[in-house]
C-alpha positions as CSV (number, residue, x, y, z in Angstrom):
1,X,114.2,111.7,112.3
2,X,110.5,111.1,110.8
3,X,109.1,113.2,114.1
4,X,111.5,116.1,113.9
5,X,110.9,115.9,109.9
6,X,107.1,116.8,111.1
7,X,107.7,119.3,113.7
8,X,109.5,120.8,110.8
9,X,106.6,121.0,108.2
10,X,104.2,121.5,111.0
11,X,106.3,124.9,112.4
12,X,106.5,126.0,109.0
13,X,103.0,125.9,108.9
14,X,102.0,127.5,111.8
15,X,104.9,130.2,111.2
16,X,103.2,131.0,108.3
17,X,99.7,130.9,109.3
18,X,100.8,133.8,112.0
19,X,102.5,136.0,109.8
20,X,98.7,136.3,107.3
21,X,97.0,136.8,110.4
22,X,95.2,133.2,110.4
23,X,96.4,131.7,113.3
24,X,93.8,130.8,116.0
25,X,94.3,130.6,119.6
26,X,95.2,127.1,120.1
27,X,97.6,127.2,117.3
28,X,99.1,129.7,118.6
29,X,100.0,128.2,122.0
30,X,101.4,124.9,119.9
31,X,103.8,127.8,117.5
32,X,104.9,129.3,121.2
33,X,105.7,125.4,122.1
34,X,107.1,124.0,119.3
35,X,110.0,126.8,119.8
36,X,110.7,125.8,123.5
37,X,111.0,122.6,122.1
38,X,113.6,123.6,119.9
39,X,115.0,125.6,122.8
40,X,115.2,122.8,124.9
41,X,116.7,120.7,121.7
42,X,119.5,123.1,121.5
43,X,120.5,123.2,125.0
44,X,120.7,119.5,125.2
45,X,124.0,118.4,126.4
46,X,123.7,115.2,124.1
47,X,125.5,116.3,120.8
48,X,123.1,113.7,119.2
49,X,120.1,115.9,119.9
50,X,121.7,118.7,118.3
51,X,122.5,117.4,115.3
52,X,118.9,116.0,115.2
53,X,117.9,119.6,115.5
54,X,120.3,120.7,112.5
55,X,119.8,117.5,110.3
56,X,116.0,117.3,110.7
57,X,114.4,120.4,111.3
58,X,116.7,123.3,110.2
59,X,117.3,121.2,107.2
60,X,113.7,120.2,106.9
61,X,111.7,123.8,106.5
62,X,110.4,124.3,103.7
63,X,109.0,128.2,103.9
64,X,108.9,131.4,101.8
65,X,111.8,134.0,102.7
66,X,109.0,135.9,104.8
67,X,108.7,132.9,106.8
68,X,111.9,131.9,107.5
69,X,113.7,134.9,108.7
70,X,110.3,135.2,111.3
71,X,111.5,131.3,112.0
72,X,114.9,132.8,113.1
73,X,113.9,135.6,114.8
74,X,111.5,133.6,117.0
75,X,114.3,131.4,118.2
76,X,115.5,131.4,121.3
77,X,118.9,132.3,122.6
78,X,120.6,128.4,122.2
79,X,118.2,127.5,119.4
80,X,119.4,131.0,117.5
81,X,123.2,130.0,118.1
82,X,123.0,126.4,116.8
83,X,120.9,128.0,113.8
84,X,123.7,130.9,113.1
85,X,126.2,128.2,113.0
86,X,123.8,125.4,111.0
87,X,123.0,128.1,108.6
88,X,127.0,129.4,108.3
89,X,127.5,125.9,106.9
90,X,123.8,125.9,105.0
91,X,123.1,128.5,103.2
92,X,119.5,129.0,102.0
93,X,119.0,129.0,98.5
94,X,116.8,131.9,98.2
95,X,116.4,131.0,93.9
């Protein structure tokens, strides 16, 4: 959980970085990796990595409104289904 809990923070950096224009070459490979990760999280047939996607990185970024609808849209097509659902039983708290 302690890893995923990073990769959270550490996407919600990086997603954030991108959208003000500051995000350098290398960081920008490790944003477009750190979503196939989640990608690859999602399509996991183990229903124990899944949840470890919901419960520790969905549930662990911390971003702006700006930032976290670019999150979503950067998902991919399994990571963007088990996010729809995750956030159906989530909702943000935008106050």
């Amino acid at each position: 959980g302690l890893v995923a809990s990073a990769l959270a923070a550490y996407l919600g950096r990086l997603q954030s970085k991108e959208l003000s224009g500051n995000l350098d070459a290398q960081e920008s490979t490790s944003l477009a990796a750190s979503y196939d990760l989640l990608e690859e999280l999602a399509s996991s047939s183990e229903s124990e990595v899944r949840a470890l996607l919901e419960d520790e990185v969905f549930e662990n970024i911390r971003a702006d409104d700006r930032t976290w609808a670019a999150f979503a849209r950067h998902l991919g097509s399994k990571s963007s289904r088990v996010f729809q659902e995750w956030s159906k039983k989530n909702p943000r708290d935008t106050n």
